[in-house]
Structures are given as C-alpha cells and as structure tokens.
C-alpha positions in Angstrom: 13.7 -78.5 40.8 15.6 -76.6 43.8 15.3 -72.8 43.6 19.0 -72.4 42.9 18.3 -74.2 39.9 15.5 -72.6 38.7 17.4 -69.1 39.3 20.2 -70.6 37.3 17.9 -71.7 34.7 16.4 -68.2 33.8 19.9 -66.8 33.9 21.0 -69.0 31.2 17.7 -68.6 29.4 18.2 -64.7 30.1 21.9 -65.0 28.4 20.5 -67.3 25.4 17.8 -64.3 25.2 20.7 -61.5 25.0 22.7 -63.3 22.8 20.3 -64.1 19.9 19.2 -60.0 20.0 23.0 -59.3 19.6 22.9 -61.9 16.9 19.9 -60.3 15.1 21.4 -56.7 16.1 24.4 -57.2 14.2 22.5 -59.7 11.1 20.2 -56.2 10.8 23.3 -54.3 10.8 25.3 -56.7 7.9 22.2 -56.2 6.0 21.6 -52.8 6.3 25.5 -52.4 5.4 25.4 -54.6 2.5 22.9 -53.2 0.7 24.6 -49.5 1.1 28.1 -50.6 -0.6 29.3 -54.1 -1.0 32.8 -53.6 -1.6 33.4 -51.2 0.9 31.7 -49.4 3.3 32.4 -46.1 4.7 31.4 -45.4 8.3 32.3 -42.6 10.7 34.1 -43.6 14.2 31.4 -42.8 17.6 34.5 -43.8 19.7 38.0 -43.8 19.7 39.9 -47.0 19.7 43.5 -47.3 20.3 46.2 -49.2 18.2 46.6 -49.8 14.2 44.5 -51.2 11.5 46.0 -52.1 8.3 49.9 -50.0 9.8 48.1 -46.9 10.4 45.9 -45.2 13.6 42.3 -45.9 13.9 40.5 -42.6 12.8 39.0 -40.2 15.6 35.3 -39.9 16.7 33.7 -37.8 13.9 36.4 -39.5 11.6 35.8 -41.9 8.7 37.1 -45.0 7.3 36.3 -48.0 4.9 35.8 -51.4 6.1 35.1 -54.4 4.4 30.8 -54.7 5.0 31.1 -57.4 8.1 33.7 -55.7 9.7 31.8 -52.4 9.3 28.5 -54.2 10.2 30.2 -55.3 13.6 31.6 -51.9 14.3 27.8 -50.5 13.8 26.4 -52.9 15.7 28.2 -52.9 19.1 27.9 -48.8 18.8 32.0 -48.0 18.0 30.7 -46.3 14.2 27.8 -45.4 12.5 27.2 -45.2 8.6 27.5 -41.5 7.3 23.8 -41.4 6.3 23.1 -41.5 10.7 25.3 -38.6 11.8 22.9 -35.6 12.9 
C-alpha cells in the first residue's frame, strides 16, 4: 500500500471514528431526553438560530421551548439547547 493510501485510509477510519461518537452522542442524548418527558420536552436555547418553527421565531439563548424528544435530543446533542435541569 502507497503512503497516499495509507493516509487516506486513517482519514476515512478517523471520519468512521467521529461519526459513530456523534452517533452515540446524540443516542445518549434521545435517551437521556426520553426518559425526562416523552411527549414533550422542554429545553432552553444555548444559541440563537434564525428563521420560524411551527409560524413563529425560534426562542432566544436563555429562552425555552418544547420539542418533540428526537428533535430536542438533536438540538442537545450538537450544543444549540440544553434541558432546564443543566442551566447553572
């Protein structure tokens, strides 16, 4: 095997790596979600994010919402909210 494709090799291994800890990232986060409210789940906004949900503004940082748990679970888990229980 040429080095080229051994470098390209451990990148791709390097991406598969990344992507299953973003996998079990937001699979901890569903869970962790689930078992707080599984209707609904209320989780306060870190950042701002532009445009409407549902007809009506995204809250601000330090602002809350409910979202259905897999939404909220992917909102925890790529840092854009965080459940009220985390705010400090």
């Amino acid at each position: 095997m040429t080095p080229a494709k051994v470098a390209d090799a451990a990148a791709l291994e390097a991406e598969a790596k990344a992507a299953a800890e973003a996998s079990a990232a937001s699979d901890a986060a569903a869970a962790e979600v689930e078992a707080v409210e599984p209707e609904g789940v209320t989780v306060v906004m870190v950042i701002g994010i532009s445009g409407l949900r549902d007809g009506e503004p995204w809250p601000a940082p330090g602002e809350s919402i409910v979202l259905p748990a897999d939404e909220a679970a992917l909102y925890i888990a790529n840092g854009y909210a965080k459940l009220p229980a985390d705010e400090k």
